[in-house]
C-alpha positions as CSV (number, residue, x, y, z in Angstrom):
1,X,-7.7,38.3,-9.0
2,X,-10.1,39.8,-6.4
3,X,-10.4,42.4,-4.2
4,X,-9.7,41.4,-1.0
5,X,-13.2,41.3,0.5
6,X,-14.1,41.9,4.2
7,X,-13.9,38.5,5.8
8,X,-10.0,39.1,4.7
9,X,-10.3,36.2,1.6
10,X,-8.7,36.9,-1.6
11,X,-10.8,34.1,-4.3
12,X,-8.3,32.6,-7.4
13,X,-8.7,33.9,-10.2
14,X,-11.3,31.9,-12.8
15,X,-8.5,31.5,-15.1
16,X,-7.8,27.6,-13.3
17,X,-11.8,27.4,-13.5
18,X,-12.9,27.9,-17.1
19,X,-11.9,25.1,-19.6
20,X,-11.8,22.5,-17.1
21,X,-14.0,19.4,-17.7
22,X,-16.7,19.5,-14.6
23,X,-17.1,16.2,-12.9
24,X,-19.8,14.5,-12.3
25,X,-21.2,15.4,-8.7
26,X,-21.0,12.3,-7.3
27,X,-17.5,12.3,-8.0
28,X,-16.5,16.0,-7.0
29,X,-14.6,16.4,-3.6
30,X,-16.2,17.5,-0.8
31,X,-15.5,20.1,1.6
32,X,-17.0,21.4,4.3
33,X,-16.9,24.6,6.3
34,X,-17.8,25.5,9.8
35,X,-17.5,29.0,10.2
36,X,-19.6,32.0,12.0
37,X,-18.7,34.9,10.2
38,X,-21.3,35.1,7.0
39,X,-18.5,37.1,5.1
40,X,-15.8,34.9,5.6
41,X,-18.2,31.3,4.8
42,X,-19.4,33.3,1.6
43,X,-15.5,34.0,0.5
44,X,-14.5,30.4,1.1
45,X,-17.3,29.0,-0.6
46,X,-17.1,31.6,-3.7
47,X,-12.9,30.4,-4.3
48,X,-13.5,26.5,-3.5
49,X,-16.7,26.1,-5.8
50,X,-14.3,28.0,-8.8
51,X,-12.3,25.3,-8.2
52,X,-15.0,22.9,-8.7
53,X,-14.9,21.8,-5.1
54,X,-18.9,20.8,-3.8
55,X,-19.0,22.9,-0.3
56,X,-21.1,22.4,2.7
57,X,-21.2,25.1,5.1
58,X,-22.0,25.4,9.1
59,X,-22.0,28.2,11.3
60,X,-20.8,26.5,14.4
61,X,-18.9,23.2,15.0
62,X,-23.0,21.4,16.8
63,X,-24.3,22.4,13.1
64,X,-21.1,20.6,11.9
65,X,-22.1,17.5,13.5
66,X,-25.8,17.6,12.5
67,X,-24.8,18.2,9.1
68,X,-21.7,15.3,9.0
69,X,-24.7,12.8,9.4
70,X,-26.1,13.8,6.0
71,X,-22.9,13.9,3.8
72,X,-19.5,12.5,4.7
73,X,-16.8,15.7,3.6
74,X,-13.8,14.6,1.7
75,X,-12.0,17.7,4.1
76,X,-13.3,19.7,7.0
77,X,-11.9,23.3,7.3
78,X,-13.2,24.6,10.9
79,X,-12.7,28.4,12.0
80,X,-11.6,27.6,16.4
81,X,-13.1,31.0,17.9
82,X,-17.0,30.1,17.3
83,X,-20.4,30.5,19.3
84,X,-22.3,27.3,21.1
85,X,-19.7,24.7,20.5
86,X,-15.7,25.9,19.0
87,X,-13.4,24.6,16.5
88,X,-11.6,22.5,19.1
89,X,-14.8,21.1,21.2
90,X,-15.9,20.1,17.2
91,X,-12.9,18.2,16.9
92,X,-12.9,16.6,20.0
93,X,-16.2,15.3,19.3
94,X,-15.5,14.8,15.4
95,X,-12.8,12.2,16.7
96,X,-14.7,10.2,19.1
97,X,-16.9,8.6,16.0
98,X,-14.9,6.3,14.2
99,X,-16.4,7.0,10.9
100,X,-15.3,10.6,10.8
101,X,-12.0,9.6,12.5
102,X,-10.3,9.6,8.8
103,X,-11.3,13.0,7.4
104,X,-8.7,15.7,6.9
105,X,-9.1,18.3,9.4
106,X,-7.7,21.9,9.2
107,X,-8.1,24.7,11.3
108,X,-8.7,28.3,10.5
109,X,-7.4,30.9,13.2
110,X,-6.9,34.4,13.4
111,X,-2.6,36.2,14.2
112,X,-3.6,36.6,17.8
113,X,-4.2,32.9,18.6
114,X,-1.2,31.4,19.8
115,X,-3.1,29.3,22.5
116,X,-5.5,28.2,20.5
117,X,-3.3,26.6,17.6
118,X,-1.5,24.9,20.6
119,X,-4.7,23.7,22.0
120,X,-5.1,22.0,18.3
121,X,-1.3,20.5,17.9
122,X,-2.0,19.2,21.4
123,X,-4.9,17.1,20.3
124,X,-2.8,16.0,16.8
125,X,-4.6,18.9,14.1
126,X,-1.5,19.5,11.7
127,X,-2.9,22.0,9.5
128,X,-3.2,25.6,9.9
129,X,-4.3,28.4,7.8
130,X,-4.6,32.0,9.4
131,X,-6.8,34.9,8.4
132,X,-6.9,36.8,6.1
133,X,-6.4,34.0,3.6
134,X,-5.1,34.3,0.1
135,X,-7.7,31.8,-2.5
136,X,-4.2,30.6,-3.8
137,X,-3.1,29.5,0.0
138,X,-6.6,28.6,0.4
139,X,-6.5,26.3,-2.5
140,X,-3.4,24.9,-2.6
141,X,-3.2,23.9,1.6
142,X,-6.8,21.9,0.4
143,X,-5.0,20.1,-2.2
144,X,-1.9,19.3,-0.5
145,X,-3.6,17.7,2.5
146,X,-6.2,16.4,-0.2
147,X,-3.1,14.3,-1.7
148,X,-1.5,13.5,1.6
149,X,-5.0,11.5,2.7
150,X,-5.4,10.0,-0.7
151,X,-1.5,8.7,-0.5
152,X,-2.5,7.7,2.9
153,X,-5.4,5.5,1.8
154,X,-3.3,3.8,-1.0
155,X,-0.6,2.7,1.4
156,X,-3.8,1.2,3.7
157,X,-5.4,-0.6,0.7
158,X,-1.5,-2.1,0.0
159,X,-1.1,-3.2,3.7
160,X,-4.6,-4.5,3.1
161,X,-3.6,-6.4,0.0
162,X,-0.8,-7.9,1.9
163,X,-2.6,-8.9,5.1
164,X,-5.0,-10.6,2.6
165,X,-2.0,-12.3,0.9
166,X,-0.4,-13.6,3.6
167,X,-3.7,-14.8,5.1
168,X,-3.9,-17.2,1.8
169,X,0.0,-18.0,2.0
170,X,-0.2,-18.7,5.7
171,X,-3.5,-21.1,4.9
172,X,-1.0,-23.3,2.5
173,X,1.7,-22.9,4.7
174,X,0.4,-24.0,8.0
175,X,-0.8,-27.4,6.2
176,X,3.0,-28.3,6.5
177,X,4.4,-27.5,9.6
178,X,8.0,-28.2,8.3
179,X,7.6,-24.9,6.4
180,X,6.5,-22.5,8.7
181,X,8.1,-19.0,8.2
182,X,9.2,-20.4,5.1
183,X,7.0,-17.7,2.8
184,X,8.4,-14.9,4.9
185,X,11.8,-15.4,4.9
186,X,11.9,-16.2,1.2
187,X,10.5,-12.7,0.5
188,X,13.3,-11.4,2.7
189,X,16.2,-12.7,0.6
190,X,14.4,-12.1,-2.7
191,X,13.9,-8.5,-1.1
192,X,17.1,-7.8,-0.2
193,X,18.4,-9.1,-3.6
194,X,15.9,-6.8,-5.8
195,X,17.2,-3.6,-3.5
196,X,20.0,-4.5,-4.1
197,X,19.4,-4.5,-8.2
198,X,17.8,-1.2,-8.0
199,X,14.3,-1.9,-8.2
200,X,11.3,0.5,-8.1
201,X,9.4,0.6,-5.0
202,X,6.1,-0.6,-7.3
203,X,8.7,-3.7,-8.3
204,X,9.2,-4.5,-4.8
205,X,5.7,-3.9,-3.9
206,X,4.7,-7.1,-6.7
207,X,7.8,-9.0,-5.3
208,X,6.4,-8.8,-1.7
209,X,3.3,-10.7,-2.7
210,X,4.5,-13.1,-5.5
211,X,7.2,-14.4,-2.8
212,X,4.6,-15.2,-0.2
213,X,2.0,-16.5,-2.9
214,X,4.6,-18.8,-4.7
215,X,3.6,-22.1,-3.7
216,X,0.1,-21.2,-3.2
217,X,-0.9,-23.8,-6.2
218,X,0.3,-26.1,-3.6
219,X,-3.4,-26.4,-2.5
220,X,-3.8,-29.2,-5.0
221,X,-1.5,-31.4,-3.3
222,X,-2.9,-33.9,-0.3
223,X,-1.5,-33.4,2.6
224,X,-0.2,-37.4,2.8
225,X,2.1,-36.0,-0.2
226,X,2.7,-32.6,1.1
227,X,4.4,-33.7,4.6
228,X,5.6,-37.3,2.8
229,X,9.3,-38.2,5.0
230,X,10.3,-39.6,1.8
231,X,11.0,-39.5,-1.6
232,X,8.0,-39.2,-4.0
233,X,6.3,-41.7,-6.5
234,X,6.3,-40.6,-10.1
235,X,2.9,-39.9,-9.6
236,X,3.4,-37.8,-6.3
237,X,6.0,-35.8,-8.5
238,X,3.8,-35.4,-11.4
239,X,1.2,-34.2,-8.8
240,X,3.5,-31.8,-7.0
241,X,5.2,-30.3,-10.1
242,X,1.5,-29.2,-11.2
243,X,1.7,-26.6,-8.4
244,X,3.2,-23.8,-10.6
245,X,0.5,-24.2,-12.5
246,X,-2.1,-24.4,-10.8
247,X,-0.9,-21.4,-8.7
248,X,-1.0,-18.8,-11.5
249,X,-4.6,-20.5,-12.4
250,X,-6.1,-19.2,-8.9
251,X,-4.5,-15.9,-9.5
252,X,-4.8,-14.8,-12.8
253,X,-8.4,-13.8,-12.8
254,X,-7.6,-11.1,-9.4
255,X,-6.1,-8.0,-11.5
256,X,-4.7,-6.7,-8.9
257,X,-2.3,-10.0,-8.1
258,X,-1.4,-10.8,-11.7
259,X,1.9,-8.9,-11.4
260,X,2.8,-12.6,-9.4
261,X,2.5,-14.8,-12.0
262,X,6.1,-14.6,-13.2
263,X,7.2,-15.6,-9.2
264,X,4.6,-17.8,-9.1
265,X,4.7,-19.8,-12.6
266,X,8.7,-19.7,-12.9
267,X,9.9,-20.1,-9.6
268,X,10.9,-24.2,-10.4
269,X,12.8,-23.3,-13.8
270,X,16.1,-23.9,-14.2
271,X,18.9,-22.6,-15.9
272,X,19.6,-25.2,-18.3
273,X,16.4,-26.1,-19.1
274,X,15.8,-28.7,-17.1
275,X,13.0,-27.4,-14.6
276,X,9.6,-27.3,-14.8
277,X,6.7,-26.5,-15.7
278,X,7.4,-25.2,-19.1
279,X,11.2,-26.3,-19.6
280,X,12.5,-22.9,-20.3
281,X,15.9,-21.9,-20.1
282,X,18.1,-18.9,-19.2
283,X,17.0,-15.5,-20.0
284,X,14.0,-16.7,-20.8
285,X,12.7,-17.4,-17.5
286,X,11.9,-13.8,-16.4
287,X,14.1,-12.4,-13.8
288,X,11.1,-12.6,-11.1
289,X,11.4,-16.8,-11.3
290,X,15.3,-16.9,-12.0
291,X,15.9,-14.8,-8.8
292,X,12.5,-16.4,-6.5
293,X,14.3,-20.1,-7.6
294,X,17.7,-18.7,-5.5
295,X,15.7,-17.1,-2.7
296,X,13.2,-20.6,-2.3
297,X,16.4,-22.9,-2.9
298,X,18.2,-21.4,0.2
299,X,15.8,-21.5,2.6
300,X,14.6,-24.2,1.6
301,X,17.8,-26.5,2.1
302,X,19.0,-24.4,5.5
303,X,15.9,-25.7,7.0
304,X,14.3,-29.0,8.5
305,X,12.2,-31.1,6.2
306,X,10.7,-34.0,6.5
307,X,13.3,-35.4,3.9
308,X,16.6,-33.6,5.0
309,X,17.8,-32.1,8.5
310,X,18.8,-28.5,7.9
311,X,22.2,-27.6,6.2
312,X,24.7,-24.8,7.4
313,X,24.8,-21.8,5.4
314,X,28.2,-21.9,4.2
315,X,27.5,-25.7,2.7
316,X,24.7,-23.9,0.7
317,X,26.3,-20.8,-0.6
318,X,28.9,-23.5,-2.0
319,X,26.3,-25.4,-3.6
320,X,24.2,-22.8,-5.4
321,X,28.1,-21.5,-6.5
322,X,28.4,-24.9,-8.1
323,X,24.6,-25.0,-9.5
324,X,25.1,-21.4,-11.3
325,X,25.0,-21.6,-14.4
326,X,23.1,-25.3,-14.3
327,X,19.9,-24.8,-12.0
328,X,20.2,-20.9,-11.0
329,X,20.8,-17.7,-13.2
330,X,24.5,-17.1,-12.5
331,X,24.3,-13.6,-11.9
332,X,21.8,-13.9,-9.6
333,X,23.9,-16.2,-7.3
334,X,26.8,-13.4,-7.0
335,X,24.0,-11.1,-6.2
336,X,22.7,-13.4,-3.1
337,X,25.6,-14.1,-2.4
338,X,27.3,-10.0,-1.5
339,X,23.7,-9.6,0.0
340,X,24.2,-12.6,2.6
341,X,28.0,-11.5,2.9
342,X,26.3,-8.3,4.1
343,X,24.0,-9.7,6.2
């Protein structure tokens, strides 16, 4: 370890530094600094690039924003007390561009500045660090809030994968007005079932979007057969039992979706064998299918279609009891059933 120099910084040791394979520059995180004392900007710098961190530096937060048009800083770490424009009036104007908006912002302030940190927690900053500054605080407050933005933009891009999902399901669903909601509620019973099994939160994640993509093959079908009052020609069954199918086509070539298939391809199996498309039979129709085919099956027959008025509940918990074991995964059926006792 260091001495602890004069702007009151204490760098990590280059033990962490040597043997580690240095990325590519284009792929090291950024950080940048907007500090006035030369000391201090010269320590931070120093303990961040032994930790293979690319810094930009500023001695005032109007430099900051000159130099945030030229690079875009993975975090910003801003001193408050500065000259010509301060940490907070850099922040306030940081915030008011929408592409700077999302960048991790921490403060640096001296013991004495009670007013200031509350000047920053007013306006939302959450992060603090006060001088002098160990390189091991240094480093590991930059990491922390380094993961917390990165977890942060993996829950965005899966909202975003689900508002695209639903998007496609509601475009299939809104071609038959006799189904709408019908995605949505079907992924709150096969929810509530998989919770109930003990699934992982990445298992639920998959089953969120393979319940509201389930019938998406459905995009095949013509809408005179789609929304037909009555019962089917051969050929209109042949047609609709295609769907499956088809579905898992459209899908399989989006990586990030393929985790559906099983939902989407084995949702119409049944127990005994009987279902299609492939005519597989007890455990092996995975357990996304065998516990979709309860979920679809239920909402399906406790609302209107144009072939059936909608049945109560307790008339449909007594027929998928008397269909386990034939049409559903036994199991599966005590399962929903405690889950809608519960609800």
């Amino acid at each position: 370890m260091r001495r602890r120099t004069r702007g009151g910084l204490l760098p990590v040791g280059l033990s962490g530094y040597h043997g580690r394979a240095m990325n590519a520059p284009s792929l090291r995180k950024q950080i940048l600094i907007v500090e006035d004392s030369p000391a201090i900007l010269q320590s931070l710098k120093l303990t961040l690039e032994m930790e293979n961190y690319q810094v930009h530096m500023a001695e005032n937060g109007r430099a900051g924003l000159e130099l945030l048009k030229k690079v875009m800083p993975d975090l910003i770490l801003s001193d408050i007390n500065m000259p010509v424009m301060n940490g907070i009036e850099f922040y306030k104007a940081l915030r008011q561009n929408p592409r700077w908006t999302p960048i991790p912002f921490v403060f640096l302030t001296a013991n004495d500045s009670p007013v200031d940190i509350q000047a920053g927690k007013a306006l939302g900053v959450e992060d603090y660090l006060t001088k002098p500054i160990e390189g091991e605080t240094l480093v590991a407050i930059i990491n922390a809030r380094l993961l917390r933005s990165a977890e942060v933009r993996i829950a965005q891009i899966g909202l975003a994968y689900l508002e695209t999902v639903n998007v496609l399901a509601n475009t299939i669903e809104g071609r038959d007005p006799y189904t709408h909601g019908h995605v949505e509620r079907v992924a709150a019973y096969a929810r509530r079932m998989a919770q109930a099994m003990g699934w992982t939160d990445e298992h639920l994640r998959i089953l969120e979007f393979g319940a509201r993509l389930h019938d998406i093959g459905k995009i095949i079908v013509p809408d005179q057969v789609l929304k037909k009052p009555g019962s089917l020609t051969d050929e209109e069954w042949i047609l609709m039992r295609q769907h499956p199918v088809e579905g898992a086509r459209i899908l399989r070539s989006i990586s990030h979706l393929r985790g559906t298939l099983p939902y989407i391809l084995y949702h119409h199996e049944r127990w005994d064998g009987s279902g299609y498309p492939n005519r597989i039979g007890g455990q092996e129709i995975p357990v996304e299918g065998r516990l979709l085919a309860v979920a679809d099956v239920y909402d399906a027959l406790t609302t209107a279609r144009p072939y059936h008025p909608p049945r109560p509940h307790e008339e449909v918990m007594q027929l998928l009891q008397l269909h386990a074991g034939k049409q559903f995964d036994p199991a599966l059926v005590r399962i929903f059933a405690r889950v809608m006792e519960k609800r």
